[in-house]
N, C-alpha and C positions, 0 to 999 in steps of 0.2 A: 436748789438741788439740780437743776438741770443747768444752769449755769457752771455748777461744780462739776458736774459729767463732761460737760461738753469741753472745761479747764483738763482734766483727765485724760478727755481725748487725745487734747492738742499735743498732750505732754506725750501719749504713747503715738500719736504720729511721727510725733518728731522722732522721739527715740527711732522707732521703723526706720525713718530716712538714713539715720546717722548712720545704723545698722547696716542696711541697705548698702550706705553709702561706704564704710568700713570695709562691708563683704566685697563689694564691687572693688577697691581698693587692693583688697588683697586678692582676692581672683585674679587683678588684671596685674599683680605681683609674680601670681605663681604662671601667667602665660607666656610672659615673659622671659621666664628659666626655663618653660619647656621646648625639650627637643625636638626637632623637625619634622614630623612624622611621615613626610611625604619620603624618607629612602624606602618603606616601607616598598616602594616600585620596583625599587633597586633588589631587592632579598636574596642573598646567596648564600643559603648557611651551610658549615661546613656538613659535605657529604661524601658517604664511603667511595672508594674506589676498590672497583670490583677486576679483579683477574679472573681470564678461563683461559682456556684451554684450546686447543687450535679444533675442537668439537662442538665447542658451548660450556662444556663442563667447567663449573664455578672449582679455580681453585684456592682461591683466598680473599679474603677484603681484606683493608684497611684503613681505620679510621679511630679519632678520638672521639668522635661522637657518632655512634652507629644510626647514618641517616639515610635512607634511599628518599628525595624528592619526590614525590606522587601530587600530580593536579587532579585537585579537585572533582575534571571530571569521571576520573579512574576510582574515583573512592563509590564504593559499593553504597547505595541507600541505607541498607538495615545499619555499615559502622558509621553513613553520621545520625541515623536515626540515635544507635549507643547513647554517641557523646552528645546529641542534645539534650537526649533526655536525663543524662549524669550531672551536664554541666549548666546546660539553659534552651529549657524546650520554649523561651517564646524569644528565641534566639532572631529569628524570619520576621518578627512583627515588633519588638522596641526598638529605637533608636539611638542602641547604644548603652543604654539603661537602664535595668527593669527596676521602676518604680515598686511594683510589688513587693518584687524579690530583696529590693532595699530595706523597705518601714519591716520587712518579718525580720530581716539582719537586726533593724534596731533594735525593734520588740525584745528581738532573743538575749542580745546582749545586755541590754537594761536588765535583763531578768536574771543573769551570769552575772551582772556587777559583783562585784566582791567575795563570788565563788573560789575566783585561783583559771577558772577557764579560760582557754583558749578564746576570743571573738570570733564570732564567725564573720566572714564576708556575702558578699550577694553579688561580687564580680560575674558578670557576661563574661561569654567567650572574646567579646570584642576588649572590655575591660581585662582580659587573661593578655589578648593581645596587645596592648598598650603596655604594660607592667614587663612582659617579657622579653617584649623589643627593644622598648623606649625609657622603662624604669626600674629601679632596685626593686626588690623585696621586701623592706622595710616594713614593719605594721606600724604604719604612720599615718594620722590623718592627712597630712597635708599631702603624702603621697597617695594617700586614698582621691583626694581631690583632683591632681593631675591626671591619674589615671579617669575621672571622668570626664573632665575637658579632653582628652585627648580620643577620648571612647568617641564622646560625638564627632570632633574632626574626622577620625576613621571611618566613622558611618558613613559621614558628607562625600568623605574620597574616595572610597573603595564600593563594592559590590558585595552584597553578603557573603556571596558563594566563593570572593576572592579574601575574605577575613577567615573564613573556618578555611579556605588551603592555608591561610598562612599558620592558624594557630593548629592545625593538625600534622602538620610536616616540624613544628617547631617545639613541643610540648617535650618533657622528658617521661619516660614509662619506666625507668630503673633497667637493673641487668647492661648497662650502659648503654641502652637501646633510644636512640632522638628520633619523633616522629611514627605517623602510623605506619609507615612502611617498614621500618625497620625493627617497631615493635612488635609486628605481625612475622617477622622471621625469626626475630628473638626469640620470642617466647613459644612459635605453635613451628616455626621452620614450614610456613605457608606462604605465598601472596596472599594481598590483603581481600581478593575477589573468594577465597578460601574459607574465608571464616565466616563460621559459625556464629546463629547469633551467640547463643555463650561463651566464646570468644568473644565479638566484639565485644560482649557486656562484661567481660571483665579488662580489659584492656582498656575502656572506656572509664572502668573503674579505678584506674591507675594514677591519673594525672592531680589526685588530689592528696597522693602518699603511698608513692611505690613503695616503699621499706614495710609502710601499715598492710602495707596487703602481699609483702613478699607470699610465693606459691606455697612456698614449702616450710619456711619459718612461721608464718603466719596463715597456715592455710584456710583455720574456722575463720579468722576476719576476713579472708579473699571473697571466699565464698558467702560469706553472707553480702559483703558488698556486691560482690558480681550479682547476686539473685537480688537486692534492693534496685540494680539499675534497670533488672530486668521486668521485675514491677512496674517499673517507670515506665519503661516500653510499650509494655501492654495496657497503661492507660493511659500514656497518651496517644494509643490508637496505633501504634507503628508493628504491631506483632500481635496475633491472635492468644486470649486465653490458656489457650491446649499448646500452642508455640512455644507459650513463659513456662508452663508448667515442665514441657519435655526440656526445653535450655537448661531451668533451676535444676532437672533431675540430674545431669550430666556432670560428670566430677569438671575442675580443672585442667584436666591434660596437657597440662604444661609439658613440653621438650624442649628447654635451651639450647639453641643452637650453640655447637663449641665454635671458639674464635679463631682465627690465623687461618691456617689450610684445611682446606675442605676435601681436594682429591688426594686420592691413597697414594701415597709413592711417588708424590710429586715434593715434599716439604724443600726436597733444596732447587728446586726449581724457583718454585715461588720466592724464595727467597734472593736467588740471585736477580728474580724479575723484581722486587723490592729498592735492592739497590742499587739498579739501574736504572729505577724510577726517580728514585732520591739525586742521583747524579745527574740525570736529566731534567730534572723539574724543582731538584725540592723538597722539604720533610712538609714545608706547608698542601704543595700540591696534590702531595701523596697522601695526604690523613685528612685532606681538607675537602679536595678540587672536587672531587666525583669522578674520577676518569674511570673510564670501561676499558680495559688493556685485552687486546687477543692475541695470546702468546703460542706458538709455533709448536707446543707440544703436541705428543699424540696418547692419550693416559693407554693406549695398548703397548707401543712398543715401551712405553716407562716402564710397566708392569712386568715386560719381559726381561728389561734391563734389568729393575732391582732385583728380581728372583736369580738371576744370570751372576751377577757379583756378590751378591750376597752369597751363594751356594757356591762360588766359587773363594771367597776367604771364608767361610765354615768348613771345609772341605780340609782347607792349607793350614787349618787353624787346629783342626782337630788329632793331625796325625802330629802335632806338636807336646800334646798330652793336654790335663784338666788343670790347669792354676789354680781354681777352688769355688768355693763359693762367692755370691754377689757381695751377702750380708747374713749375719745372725741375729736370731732372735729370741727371746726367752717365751717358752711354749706351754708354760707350770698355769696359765690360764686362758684364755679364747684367744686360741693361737692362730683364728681370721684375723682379728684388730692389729695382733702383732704383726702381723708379714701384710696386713691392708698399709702399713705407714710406708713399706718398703717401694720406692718407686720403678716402675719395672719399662719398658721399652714400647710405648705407642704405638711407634708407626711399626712394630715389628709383631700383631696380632695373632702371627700363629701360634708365637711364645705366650707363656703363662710364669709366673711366677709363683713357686709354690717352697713350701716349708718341709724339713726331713722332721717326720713322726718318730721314724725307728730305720734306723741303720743294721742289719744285719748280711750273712754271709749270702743270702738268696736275691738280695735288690734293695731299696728302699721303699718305705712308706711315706707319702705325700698329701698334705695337705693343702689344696689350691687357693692361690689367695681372690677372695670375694670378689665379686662384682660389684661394680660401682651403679648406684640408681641415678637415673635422672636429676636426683636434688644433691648427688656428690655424696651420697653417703652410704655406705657399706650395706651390700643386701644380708640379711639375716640367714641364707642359705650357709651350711659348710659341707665342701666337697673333700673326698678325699681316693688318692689312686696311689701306682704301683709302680716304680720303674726297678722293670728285671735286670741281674747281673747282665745278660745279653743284650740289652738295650743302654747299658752306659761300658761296655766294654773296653771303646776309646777312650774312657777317662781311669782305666785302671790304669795306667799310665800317666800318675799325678806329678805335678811340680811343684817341689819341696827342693826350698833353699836354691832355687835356681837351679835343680836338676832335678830330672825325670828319673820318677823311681815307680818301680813295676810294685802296684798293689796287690796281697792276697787276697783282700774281700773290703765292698762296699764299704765296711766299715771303717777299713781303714783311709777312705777317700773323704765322707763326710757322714758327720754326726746329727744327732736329733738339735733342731734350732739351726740347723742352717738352711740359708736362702738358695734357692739356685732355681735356673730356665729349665721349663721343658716344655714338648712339645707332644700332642691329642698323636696315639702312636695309631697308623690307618687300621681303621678294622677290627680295633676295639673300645671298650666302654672303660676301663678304665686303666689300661694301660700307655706309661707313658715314656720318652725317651728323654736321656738328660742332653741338655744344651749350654753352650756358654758363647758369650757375646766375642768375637775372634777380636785377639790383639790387634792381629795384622788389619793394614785397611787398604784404602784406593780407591779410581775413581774412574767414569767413562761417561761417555759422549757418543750421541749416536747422530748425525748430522745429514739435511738431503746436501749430495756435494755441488748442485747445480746453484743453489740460490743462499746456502748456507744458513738455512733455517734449522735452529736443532730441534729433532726430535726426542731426543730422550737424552736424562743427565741424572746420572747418579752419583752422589757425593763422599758416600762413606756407605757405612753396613745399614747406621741407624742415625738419623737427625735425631731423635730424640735423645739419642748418646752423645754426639759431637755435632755442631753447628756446622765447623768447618767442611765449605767445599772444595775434595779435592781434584776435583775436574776443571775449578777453574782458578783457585786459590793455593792450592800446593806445586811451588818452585821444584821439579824434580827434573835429573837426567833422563835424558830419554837413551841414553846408551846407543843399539844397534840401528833401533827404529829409526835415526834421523842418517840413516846411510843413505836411505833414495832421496836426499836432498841432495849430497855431493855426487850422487851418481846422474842425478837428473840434469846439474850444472853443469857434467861434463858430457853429458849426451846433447844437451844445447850450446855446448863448444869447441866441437867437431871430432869426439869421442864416438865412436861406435859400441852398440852393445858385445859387439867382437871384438873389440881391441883388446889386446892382452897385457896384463900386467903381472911382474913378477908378486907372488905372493912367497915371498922368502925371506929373512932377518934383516932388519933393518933398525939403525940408531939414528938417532934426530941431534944434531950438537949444537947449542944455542949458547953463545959466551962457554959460562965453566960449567955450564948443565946439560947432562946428557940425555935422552929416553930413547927407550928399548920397546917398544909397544910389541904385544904376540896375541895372537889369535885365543880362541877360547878354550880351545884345545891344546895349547903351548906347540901343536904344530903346523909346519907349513906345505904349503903345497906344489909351490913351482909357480911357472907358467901359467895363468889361468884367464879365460876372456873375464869381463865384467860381469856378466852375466851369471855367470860362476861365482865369480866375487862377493855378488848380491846376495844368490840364492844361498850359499853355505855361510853368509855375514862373518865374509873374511878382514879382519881387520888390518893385516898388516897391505891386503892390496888397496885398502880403500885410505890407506894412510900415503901411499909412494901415488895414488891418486890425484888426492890434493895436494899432494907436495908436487907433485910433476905440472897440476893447471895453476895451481898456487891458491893460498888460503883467501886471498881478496878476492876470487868470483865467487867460492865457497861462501861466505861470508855478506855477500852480495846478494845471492841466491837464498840465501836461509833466512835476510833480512826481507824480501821479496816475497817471499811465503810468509810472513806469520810469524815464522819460530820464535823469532828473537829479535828484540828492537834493536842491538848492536850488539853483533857478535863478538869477540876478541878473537883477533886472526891469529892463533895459535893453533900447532898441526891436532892437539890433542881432542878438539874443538869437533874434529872431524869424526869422531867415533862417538860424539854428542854426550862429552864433557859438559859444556852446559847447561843452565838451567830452565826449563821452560815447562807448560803447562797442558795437562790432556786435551784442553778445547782448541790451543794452538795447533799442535800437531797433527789433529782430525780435522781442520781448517788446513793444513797445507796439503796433507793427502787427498783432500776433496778439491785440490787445482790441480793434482794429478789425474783425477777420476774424473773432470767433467773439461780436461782439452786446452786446461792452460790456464782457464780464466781466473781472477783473483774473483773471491769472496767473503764477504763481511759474516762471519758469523753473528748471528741473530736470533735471541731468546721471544721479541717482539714483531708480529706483524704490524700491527694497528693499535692507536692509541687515539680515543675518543673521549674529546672534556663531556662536561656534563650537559651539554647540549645537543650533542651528538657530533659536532664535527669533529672530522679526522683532523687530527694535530702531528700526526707522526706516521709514517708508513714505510716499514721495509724495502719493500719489491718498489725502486725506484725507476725499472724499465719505461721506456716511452711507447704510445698507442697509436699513431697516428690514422683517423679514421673510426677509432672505438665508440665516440661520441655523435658518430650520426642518426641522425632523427629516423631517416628512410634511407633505405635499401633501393638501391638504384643501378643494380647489376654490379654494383664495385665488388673488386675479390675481396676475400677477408681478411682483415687487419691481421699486421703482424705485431710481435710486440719487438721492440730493437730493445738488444742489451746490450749496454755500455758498458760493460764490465772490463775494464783492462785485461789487454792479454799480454801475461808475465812469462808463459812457456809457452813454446813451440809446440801445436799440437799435434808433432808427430814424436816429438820428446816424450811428451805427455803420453804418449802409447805406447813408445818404446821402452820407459821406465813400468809403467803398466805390465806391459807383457813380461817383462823381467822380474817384477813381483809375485805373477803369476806362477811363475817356477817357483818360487818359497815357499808356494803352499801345495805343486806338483812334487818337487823334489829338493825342497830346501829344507831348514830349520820350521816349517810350519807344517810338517805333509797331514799332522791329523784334521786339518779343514778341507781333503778335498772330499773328503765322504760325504761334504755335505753336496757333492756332484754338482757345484754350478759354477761359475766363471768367479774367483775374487781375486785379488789383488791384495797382498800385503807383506808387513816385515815385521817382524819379533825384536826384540830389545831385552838385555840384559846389561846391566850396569856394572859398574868396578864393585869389586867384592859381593856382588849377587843382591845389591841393596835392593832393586828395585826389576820389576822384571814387566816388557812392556808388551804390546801388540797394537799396531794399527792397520787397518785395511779395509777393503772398498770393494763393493760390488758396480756394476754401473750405475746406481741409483739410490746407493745409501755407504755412507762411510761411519765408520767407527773404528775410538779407539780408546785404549784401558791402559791401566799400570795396577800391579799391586806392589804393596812396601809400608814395612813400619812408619807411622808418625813422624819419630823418631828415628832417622835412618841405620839402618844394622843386617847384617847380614841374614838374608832368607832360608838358610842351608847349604848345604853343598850340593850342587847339581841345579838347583834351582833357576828355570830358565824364561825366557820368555813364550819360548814354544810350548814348555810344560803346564806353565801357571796362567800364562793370559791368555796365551791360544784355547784354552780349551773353553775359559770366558769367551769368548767374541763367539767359538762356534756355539756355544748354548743359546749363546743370543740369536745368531743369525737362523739356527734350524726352526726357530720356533718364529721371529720375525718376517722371514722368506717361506713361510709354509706353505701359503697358497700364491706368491708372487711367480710369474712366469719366467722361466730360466732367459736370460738377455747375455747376449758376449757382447762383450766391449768392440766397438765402432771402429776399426779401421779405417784413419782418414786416407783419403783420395791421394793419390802419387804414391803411398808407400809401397816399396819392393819389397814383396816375400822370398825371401833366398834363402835355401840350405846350404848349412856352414856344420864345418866339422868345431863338435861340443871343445874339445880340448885346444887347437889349432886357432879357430875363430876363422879361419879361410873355406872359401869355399868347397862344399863336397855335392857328390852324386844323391839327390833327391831320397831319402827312405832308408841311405846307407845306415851298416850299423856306427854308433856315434853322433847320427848328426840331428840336430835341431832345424827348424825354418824360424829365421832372424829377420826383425825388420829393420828396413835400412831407407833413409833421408834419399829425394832423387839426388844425384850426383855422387853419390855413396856408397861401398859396398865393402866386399869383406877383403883384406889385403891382398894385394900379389905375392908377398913374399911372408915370412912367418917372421913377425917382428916382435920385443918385448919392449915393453915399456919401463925403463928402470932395471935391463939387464946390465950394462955397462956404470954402475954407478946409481945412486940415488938422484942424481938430477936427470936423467935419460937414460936412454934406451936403445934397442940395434937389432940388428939380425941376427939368428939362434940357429945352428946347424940343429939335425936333427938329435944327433947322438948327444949335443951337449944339453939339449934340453930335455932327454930322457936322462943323463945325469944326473944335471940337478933336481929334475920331480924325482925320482926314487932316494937321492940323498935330504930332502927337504919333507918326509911323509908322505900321508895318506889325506885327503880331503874330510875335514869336520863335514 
């Protein structure tokens, strides 16, 4: 018998070795396929890249995995208390392992055999890390296996506290949210130092089946999970009894953060800083890198911009009459649901989208369409209001059939089930005005002109309507507006703001083609200095202009500013034919406004990867001295700007001051009420398509267009003075509210001399007629009264008095 035992033994020994010997065989199989795990050193996974504001204010991220990196030592005690307790409270004390938490795994499963169940696992966090890093998904022994040789290498390599950063910055929590940073802004719009334990404990609760524990789909399973980890908590000692009880009492309060842009009245900013990123770095960079962007904006003067163009095409838009409603809809049952489908304008919050109850002869009756909750889905409130005949009056004047027909009564404007905007009327509870989204569009740019950093950019009425921006994406004439380019060319090539040019009839004959160019008025003036020229945006003197210096310094010049990457030297070109773009044109006016200098317009200051170094920075100026340690009586550093100087800065001031009249006694005079020093020129385009304004104070330039999409005629009379001028001054009175009044810098050498307005020659100081003209040293105003382009279109000569009182009274009256 014991002979037979001991034969038994030998038999199961061996077996054991073979066993042994097998297992060891394949172990040392599957070491061999496994992956390296020392890049784990390496780890750069992708993370959002965060834009703000030239304040701090967040205006966008962007990422495919919403990840903010957080070390370890940043992560609050109670959230990895959470996730130890969720995932593996004896996380600090096995090596890689837990035996425990494995033989229960088996137990369980043995016990599930041939239910149809799921297996459960007994994976550590260190095992979570190995699998996410290093391995598939698969529910597979053998990848069960790998995943534990690789668990102990981890342990061996790494430091506890550096395996929960990696597996807390790396986990997914749903809502497309990677890691705890990113999840803690997802879901609560907190830092992670913010949360609550009942936050963390359900956010802790996430990583084993975001979708099982969605907030709002699944809200009884959230919450029961989140109060099971909170249990956890509290006995393994990380949170008091009375701590678990008040957490569990606490709902979910979930608020998902929405995605893309964050600041109001920023969306086409952001976006243009998007694509600037993508051209400079990359679509990987951008959704991947982590970079922290500080863009040049200021979210107040935005604010004052979008409110400024926007009130300025609602304005243009409404004296046009009511095109009709958004959308209709059928109202025979909960007529919320119906007008909730309707989607209505975003970033345009004061607007509401509401449904017509009942059309009759006193107003309409409206029903507001719902609010949306937190989890997307329609609140069960229904609102409903009034808009009086006297509050949609501009739209009794509807269009039908492409013409404007005078309505008798609401009724016959819109019907019960139709959609249409309105707008909370001040000063009552439920009175409301009707609105509609304006055809017309356009675009502006508010810029500092020293360093070319923009401040404000507006694209259209509403992003949420059209993506397109057209401040730096819509090819438009700039008509009048690009005169103080040729007039600036010819004051920097020995032109005086006094020289006189005929402004009277003039044809152009090229081969067997002829043009007749005329003013906007169809009449002409005579005699007139430049300055004149300017201020009344004479066009036939600004055409015998460039014909007389010729279109190649024109052209020279226009390329030198900005305007235009290559102009085509044709005369027509001069009166800014052309095609070119709002952000250009307020980039060449801002080399007028700060002395000559060119400047790079700039959406970005600074651009910082994920580690914090600067990788990009605007303001390229040199310091010399900046970086001294001690103060050792030296003066204070200057900063040197290298900024090419393209105009003369005394051009630069004498174009200046010449614009200055446009808005004293030119085509702009409604901006001088705003009583402080600016500078600018108006724009109207062939057939009234587009109607412009750009101009500049010393320390901030802007400039606007409005115009159909689709180019087509504005109306008749439609001008730049009328329609954009009174844009730039909404902008500027509200912009320069509390800025201190500044006039523009008279450089050193310039001659103030009075000249007679009509003559350009010099007069007696305060006479009636005369102006004080600046003039170049060696410079001044003529000796004799000469025209430029009197004797013929190539030149010019001297003018007896009597014949140039001729022709001004046979040539009209000054525009």
């Amino acid at each position: 018998m014991i002979r037979l035992i001991g034969y038994f033994f030998g038999i199961g020994t061996m077996l054991a070795l073979l066993v042994a010997a097998g297992v060891a065989v394949y172990v040392g199989h599957l070491t061999k396929e496994l992956p390296d795990y020392e890049v784990l050193a390496n780890y750069e996974p992708p993370v959002t890249t965060r834009v703000h504001a030239s304040d701090g204010s967040l205006m966008g991220e962007f990422a495919k995995e919403r990840r903010l990196y957080l070390p370890i030592q940043a992560v609050p005690d109670r959230v990895k208390a959470a996730f130890l307790s969720a995932e593996d409270k004896n996380f600090y004390t096995h090596p890689g392992i837990d035996v425990t938490g494995l033989f229960r795994a088996v137990v369980t499963n043995f016990r599930n055999m041939g239910s149809g169940r799921r297996q459960v696992g007994a994976s550590t966090i260190t095992q979570q890390v190995a699998k996410n890093f290093l391995l598939t998904a698969d529910q597979t022994y053998e990848r069960k296996i790998k995943e534990m040789i690789l668990s102990f290498r981890i342990e061996q390599a790494y430091s506890k506290d550096r395996i929960l950063e990696l597996y807390l910055n790396e986990i997914f929590f749903g809502l497309g949210a990677y890691g705890i940073a990113g999840a803690s802004l997802t879901y609560y719009d907190k830092s992670v130092n913010e949360l609550t334990v009942a936050d963390a404990a359900y956010l802790a609760a996430l990583p084993k089946g975001p979708s099982n524990y969605h907030p709002f789909r699944q809200t009884e399973r959230a919450v029961e999970r989140r109060n099971w980890v909170i249990d956890q908590m509290v006995e393994n000692g990380y949170v008091t009894r009375e701590e678990g009880d008040k957490a569990k009492a606490e709902p979910l309060g979930v608020s998902p953060r929405r995605n893309g842009t964050y600041l109001f009245a920023g969306e086409y900013f952001t976006e243009e800083v998007r694509r600037e990123l993508i051209a400079r770095y990359g679509v990987d960079a951008l959704y991947e890198g982590g970079l922290s962007v500080r863009t040049t904006l200021d979210p107040h003067l935005q604010l004052i911009a979008r409110k400024s163009l926007q009130d300025g095409l609602v304005k243009f838009d409404r004296l046009r009459g009511y095109r009709g409603p958004k959308d209709h809809v059928e109202i025979s049952g909960d007529w919320g649901e119906a007008v909730g489908k309707v989607k209505g304008l975003d970033d345009v919050p004061e607007w509401r989208l509401a449904v017509v109850l009942e059309s009759s002869g006193s107003g309409l009756s409206i029903g507001l369409q719902p609010k949306r909750l937190v989890s997307g889905a329609l609140e069960d409130k229904r609102e409903t209001g009034m808009v009086s005949v006297e509050d949609m009056t501009w739209a009794m004047r509807h269009v039908v059939d492409g013409k404007r027909v005078k309505a008798k009564s609401p009724a016959d404007v819109l019907k019960p089930g139709d959609v249409v905007f309105v707008e909370k009327k001040e000063g009552s509870e439920t009175g409301y005005e009707l609105r509609q989204s304006p055809e017309v569009s356009g675009g502006m740019v508010a810029m500092d002109p020293h360093t070319g950093r923009v401040l404000a950019m507006v694209g259209g009425f509403s992003y949420a309507e059209s993506e397109f921006n057209r401040a730096t994406q819509a090819m438009r004439q700039p008509g009048s507006s690009f005169k103080p380019i040729v007039y600036a060319a010819a004051l920097d090539n020995g032109y005086t703001p006094a020289s006189v040019i005929m402004d009277g009839p003039i044809t152009i004959t090229t081969g067997t083609t002829t043009w007749t160019p005329k003013n906007y008025d169809g009449k002409a003036a005579g005699p007139s200095t430049l300055r004149n020229g300017i201020e009344r945006s004479r066009n036939l003197m600004t055409v015998r202009l460039a014909n007389d210096m010729g279109m190649k310094i024109v052209a020279e010049y226009a390329e030198r500013f900005g305007v235009y990457d290559r102009l085509a030297q044709y005369l027509p070109m001069a009166l800014g034919s052309g095609e070119t773009t709002v952000m250009r044109m307020v980039s060449a006016y801002s080399i007028m406004a700060n002395g000559g200098r060119q400047i790079r317009p700039s959406l970005i200051d600074r651009i910082q990867d994920r580690y914090g170094k600067t990788v990009y920075k605007h303001d390229e100026r040199g310091c010399e001295g900046c970086v001294a340690e001690t103060w050792t009586g030296q003066t204070e550093p200057e900063l040197i700007d290298n900024a090419e100087q393209v105009l003369d800065p005394m051009t630069a001031y004498q174009i200046t001051s010449m614009m200055e009249g446009v808005v004293l006694r030119g085509t702009a005079t409604t901006l001088a009420e705003l009583g402080r020093p600016i500078a600018g020129k108006t724009g109207t385009t062939n057939d009234e398509k587009d109607a412009w304004f750009v101009g500049y104070t010393p320390n901030l330039a802007v400039g606007l267009y409005l115009g159909y999409d689709k180019p087509q005629n504005l109306g008749k009379g439609a001008t730049g003075g009328g329609l954009a001028a009174p844009v730039f001054k909404a902008f500027m009175a509200e912009a320069m509210k509390d800025v201190p009044v500044v006039d523009f810098k008279v450089p050193e050498g310039m001659k103030l001399i009075s000249i007679n307005r009509k003559t350009g020659m010099q007069a007696e100081a305060g006479g009636e007629g005369t102006i004080v003209e600046a003039f170049k040293p060696g410079t001044g105003p003529a000796d004799s009264y000469w025209v430029i382009g009197m004797e013929g279109e190539e030149g010019g000569g001297p003018i007896s008095s009597e014949a140039r009182k001729a022709v001004t009274e046979s040539a009209g009256g000054l525009y």
